[in-house]
C-alpha atoms as one frame of an Amber mdcrd trajectory, in Angstrom:
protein
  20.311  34.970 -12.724  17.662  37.659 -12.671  17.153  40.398 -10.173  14.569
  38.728  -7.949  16.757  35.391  -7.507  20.130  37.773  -6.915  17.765  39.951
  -4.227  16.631  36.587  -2.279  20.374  35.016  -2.682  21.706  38.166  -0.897
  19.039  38.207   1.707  20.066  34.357   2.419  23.637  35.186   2.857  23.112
  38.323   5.266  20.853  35.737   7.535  23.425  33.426   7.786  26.275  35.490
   8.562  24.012  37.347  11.041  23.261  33.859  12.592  26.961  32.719  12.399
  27.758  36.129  14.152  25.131  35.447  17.237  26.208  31.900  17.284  29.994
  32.946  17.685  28.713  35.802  20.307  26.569  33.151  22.610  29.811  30.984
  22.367  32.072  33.612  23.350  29.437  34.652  26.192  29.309  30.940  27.494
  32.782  30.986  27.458  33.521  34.038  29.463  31.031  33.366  31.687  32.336
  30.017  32.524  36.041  31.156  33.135  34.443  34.106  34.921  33.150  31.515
  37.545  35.699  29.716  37.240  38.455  32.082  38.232  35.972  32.799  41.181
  35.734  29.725  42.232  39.287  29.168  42.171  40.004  32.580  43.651  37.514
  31.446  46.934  38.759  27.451  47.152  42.419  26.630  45.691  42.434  23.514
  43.540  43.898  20.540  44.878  46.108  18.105  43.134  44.986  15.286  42.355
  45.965  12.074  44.160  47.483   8.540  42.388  46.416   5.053  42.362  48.425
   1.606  42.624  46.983  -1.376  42.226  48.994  -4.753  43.302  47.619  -8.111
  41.919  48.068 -11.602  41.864  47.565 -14.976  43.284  47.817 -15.898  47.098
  51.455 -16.211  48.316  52.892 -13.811  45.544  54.155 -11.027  47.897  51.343
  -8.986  47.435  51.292  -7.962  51.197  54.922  -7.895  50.761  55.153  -5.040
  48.317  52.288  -3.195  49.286  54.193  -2.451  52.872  57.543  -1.915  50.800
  55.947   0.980  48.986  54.158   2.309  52.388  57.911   2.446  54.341  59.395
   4.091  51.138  56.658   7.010  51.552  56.822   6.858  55.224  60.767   7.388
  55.000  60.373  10.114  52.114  58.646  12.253  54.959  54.958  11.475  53.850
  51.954  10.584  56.144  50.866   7.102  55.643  47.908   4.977  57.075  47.646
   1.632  56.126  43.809  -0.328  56.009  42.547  -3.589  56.057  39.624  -5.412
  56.580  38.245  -6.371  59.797  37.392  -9.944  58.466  41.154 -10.582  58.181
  42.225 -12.065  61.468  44.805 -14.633  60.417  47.686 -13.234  62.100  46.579
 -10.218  63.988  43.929  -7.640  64.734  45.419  -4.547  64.307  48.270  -5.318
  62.173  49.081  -6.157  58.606  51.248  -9.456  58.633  52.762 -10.784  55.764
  53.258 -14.816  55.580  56.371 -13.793  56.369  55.423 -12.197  59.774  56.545
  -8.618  58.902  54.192  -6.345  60.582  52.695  -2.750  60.274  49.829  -1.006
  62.392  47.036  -0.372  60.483  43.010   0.546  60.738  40.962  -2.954  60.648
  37.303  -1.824  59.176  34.158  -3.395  57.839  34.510  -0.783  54.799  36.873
   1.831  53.580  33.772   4.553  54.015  34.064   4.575  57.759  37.698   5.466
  57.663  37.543   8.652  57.319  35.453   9.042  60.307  37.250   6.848  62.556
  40.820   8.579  61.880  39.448  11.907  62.403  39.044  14.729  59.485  42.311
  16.538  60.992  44.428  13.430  60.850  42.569  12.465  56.886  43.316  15.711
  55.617  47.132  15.399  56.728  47.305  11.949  55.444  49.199  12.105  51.995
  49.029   8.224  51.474  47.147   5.210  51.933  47.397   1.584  51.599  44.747
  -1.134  51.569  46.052  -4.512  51.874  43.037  -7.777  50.698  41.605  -4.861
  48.986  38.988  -7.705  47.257  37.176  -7.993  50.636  35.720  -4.225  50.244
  32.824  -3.967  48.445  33.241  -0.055  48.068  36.596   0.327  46.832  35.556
   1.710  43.567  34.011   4.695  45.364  36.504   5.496  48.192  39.318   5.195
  45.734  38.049   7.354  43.367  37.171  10.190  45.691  40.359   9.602  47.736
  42.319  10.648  44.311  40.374  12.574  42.442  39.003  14.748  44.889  41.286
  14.524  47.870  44.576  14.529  46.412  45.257  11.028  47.852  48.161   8.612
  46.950  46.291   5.138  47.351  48.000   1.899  47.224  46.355  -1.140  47.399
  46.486  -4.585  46.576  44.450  -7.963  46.671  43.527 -11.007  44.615  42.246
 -10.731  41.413  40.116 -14.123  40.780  39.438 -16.482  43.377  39.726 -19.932
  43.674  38.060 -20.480  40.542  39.215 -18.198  38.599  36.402 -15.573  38.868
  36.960 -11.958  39.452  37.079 -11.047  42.824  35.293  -8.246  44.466  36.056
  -4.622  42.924  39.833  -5.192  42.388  39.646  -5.475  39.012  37.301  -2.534
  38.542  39.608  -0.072  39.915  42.232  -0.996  37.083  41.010   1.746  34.599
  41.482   4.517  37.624  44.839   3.051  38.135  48.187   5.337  37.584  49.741
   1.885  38.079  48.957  -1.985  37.787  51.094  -4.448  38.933  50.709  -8.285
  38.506  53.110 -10.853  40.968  53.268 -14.267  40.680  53.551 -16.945  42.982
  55.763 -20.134  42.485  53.910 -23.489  41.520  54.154 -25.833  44.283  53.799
 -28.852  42.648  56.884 -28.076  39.551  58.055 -24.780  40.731  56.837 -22.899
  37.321  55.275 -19.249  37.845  52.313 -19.596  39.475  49.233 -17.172  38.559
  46.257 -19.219  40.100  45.609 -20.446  43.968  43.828 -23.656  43.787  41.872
 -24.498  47.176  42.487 -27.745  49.140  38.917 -27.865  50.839  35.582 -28.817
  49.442  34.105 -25.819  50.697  32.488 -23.517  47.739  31.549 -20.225  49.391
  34.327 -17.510  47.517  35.544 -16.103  50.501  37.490 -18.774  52.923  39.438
 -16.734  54.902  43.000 -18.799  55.188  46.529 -19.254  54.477  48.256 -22.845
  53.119  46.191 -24.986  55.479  43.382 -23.975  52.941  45.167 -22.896  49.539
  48.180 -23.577  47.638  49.681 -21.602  44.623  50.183 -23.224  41.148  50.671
 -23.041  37.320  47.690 -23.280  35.297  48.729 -26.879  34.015  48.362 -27.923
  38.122  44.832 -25.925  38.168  43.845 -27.675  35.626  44.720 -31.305  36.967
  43.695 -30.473  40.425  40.389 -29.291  39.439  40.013 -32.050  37.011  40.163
 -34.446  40.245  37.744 -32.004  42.141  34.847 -32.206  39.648  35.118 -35.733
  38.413  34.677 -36.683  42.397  31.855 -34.549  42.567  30.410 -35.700  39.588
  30.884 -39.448  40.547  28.957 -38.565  43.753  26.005 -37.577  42.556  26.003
 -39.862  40.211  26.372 -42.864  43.044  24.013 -43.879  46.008  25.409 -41.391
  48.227  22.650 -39.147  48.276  23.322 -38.103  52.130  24.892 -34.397  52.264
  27.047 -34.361  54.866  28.518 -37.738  53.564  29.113 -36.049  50.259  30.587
 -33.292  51.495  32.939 -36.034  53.547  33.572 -37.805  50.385  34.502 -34.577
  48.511  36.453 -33.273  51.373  38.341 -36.179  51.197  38.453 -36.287  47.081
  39.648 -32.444  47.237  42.533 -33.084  49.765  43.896 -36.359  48.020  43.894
 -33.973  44.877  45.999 -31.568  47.080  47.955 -34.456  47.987  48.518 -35.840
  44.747  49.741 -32.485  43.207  52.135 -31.712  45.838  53.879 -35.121  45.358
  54.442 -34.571  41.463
């Protein structure tokens, strides 16, 4: 290699590790500098742990209700503060009470959404509050926001649980967006009316199609998916046949498929 090449090779090398030096010194620099603020930060406003999240799933009539309230007496007896939500378009069985199917009660906040919690408990009593449980947990449509920022930034335990797919099957509301925040996901079933198998789907004995039809067995009934299936076999070939026919009046379609809907009800419940 002659002199000239060997001059510019060395000259090359010295710029690099120059530049590798001020690259390692800015990365050092950012680094102190961000532990610097860091430590001040910290110093000024301790950090708080970080809360937990629960989600409990599953069909109508699994226990979902059931468990949720199990877990909120086992904190309440372990000496933690508890508060227990639902929403205000729940009136089944009482106003300002969770009730399972079974009629065991506990006191809780009825709201329109989980954001106005806060607020109506008071910051005091939110603060103290170590857990919190949300029972039909579909019906809020900002779950995914409260529960994050309940756990992740106010060191919340939240339990919750609702239905994961309505009556046809479809996801319902945010439940099953919260399950990649979840510390926990639990999935219940219900038993099959019609053969007594596990039962992971709620089939609806009413024509009516809007998703939420707030009711208990007057309006649904739990079942396998081989009963789904059947049930909403009958169900669509009625419809079908009806618009197919002369009975082009709505309100004596909807009569019809009223009737077609609760004679597949019947039918599955006497197999």
């Amino acid at each position: 290699m002659v002199p000239d090449e060997m001059e510019e090779l060395h000259a090359s090398r010295d710029s690099w590790e120059d530049g590798a030096l001020d690259s390692n010194y800015q990365i050092q620099s950012a680094s102190s500098i961000a532990l610097n603020l860091t430590d001040r930060v910290g110093s000024s406003h301790p950090p708080r742990v970080s809360g937990e999240i629960h989600v409990i799933i599953g069909p109508m009539f699994a226990g979902k209700t059931t468990s949720l309230l199990r877990r909120i007496r086992s904190e309440r007896n372990n000496g933690r503060n508890v508060a227990m939500i639902k929403s205000r378009k729940d009136t089944r069985y009482a106003i300002d009470s969770v009730v399972t199917h079974d009629g065991v009660k506990f006191p809780c906040w009825a709201l329109p959404d989980l954001t106005s919690f806060r607020h109506n408990v008071g910051e005091d009593a939110y603060e103290k509050l170590d857990v919190i449980g949300i029972d039909e947990a579909q019906f809020f449509e900002d779950l995914y926001d409260f529960c994050c920022k309940a756990a992740d930034n106010d060191g919340k335990t939240v339990i919750l649980s609702g239905l994961d797919g309505d009556y046809l099957r479809r996801s319902f509301g945010s439940v099953l967006d919260i399950i990649p925040l979840a510390d926990t996901v639990t999935k219940l079933t219900a038993r099959c009316e019609v053969c007594g198998k596990k039962a992971f789907f709620t089939f609806r004995k009413t024509a009516a199609t809007q998703t939420e039809l707030i009711g208990g067995a007057d309006l649904y009934m739990p079942v396998c998916r081989q009963h789904y299936v059947n049930g909403q076999t009958v169900v669509e070939t009625s419809r079908i046949v009806l618009e197919s026919t002369s009975v082009h009046h709505q309100t004596t379609q909807l009569s019809c498929l009223e009737a077609a809907t609760a004679a597949a009800a019947a039918v599955l419940q006497s197999q």
